[in-house]
C-alpha positions in Angstrom: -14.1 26.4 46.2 -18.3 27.9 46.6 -20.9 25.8 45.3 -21.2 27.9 41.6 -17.6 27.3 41.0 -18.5 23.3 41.8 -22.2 23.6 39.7 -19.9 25.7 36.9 -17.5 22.6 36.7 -20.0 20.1 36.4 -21.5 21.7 33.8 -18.9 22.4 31.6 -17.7 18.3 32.1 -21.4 17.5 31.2 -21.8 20.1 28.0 -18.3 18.3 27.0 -19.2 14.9 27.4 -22.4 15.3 25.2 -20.1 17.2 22.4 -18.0 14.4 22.3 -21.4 12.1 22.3 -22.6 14.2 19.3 -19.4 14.1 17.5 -18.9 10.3 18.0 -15.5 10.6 18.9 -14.3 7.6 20.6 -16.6 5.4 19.1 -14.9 2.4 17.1 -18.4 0.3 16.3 -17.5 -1.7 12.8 -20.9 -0.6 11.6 -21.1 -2.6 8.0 -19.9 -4.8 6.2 -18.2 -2.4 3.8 -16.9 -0.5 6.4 -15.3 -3.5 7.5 -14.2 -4.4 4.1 -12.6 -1.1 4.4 -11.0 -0.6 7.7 -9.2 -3.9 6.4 -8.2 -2.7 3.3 -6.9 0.6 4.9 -5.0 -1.5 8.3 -3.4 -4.5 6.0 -0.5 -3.6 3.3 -1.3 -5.4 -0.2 -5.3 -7.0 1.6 -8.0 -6.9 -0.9 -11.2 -7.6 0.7 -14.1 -9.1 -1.1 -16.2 -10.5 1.6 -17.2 -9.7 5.2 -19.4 -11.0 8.3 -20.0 -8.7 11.4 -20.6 -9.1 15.0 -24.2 -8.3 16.0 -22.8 -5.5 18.5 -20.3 -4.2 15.9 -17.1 -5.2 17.7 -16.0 -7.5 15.5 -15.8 -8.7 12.1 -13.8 -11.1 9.6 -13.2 -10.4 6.4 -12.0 -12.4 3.5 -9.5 -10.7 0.9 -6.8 -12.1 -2.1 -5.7 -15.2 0.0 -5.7 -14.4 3.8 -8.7 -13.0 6.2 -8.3 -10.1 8.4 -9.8 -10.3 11.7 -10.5 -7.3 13.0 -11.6 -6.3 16.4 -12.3 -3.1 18.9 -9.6 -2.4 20.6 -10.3 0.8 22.9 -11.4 3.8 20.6 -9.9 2.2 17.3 -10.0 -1.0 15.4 -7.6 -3.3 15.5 -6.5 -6.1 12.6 -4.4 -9.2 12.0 -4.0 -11.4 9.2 -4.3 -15.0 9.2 -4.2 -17.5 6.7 -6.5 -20.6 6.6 -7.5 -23.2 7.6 -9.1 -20.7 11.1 -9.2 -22.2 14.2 -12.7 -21.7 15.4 -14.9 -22.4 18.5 -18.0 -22.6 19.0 -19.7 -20.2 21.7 -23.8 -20.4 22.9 -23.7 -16.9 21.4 -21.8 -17.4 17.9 -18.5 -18.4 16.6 -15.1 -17.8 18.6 -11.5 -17.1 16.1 -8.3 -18.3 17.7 -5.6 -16.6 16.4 -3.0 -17.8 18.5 -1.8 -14.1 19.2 -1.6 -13.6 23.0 -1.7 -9.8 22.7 -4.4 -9.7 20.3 -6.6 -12.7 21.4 -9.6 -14.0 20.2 -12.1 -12.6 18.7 -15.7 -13.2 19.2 -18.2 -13.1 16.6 -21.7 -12.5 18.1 -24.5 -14.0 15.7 -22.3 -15.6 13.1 -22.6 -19.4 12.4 -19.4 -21.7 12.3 -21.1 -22.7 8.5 -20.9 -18.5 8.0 -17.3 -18.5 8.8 -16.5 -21.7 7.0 -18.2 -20.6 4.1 -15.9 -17.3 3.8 -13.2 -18.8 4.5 -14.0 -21.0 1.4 -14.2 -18.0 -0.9 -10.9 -17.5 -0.5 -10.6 -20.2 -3.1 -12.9 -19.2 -5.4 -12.3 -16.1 -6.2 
């Protein structure tokens, strides 16, 4: 191997590393919440959403629907969701609210710069609508 085959290969990997930054492939950032509302709609069979709170950094948000929430989290290059029904199991972290939902594989999910009251207050919707 000479040194231009070496710069060649370095460029290309660089020219299609910043296509693939362009194109924002591999990005799975929950942006709003009615994109949220809609990735949960779209993951969960029969899930209606209505309401939604999202992580600061977009890796996470909950979202209440027609009697359950869906949790849904980052997971790689894709989104991930589960269904849970309340009452949540919740913690409290210095930087926001911690839901436990007692899936091993899944795990918890961590919403940065959501209040406990935030949470408990969706997940009190669920009754009024």
């Amino acid at each position: 191997m000479n040194w231009a085959q070496l710069g060649g290969s370095i460029a290309a990997i660089l020219v299609l590393a910043g296509i693939a930054r362009w194109l924002r492939l591999g990005e799975s950032r929950i942006g709003s919440a009615a994109e949220a509302r809609e990735i949960a709609e779209d993951m969960l069979a029969g899930f209606y959403a209505h309401t939604a709170l999202v992580s600061l950094d977009g890796g996470a948000a909950i979202v209440a629907g027609n009697g359950a929430v869906a949790v849904l989290k980052r997971h790689g290059a894709k989104v991930a969701a589960r269904r849970l029904l309340p009452p949540l199991s919740l913690g409290v972290a210095v930087e926001g609210v911690t839901v436990h939902t007692g899936e091993r594989l899944f795990g918890d999910v961590i919403l940065l710069g959501v209040l406990e009251a935030d949470v408990r207050g969706l997940e009190a919707s669920l009754t009024r609508v």
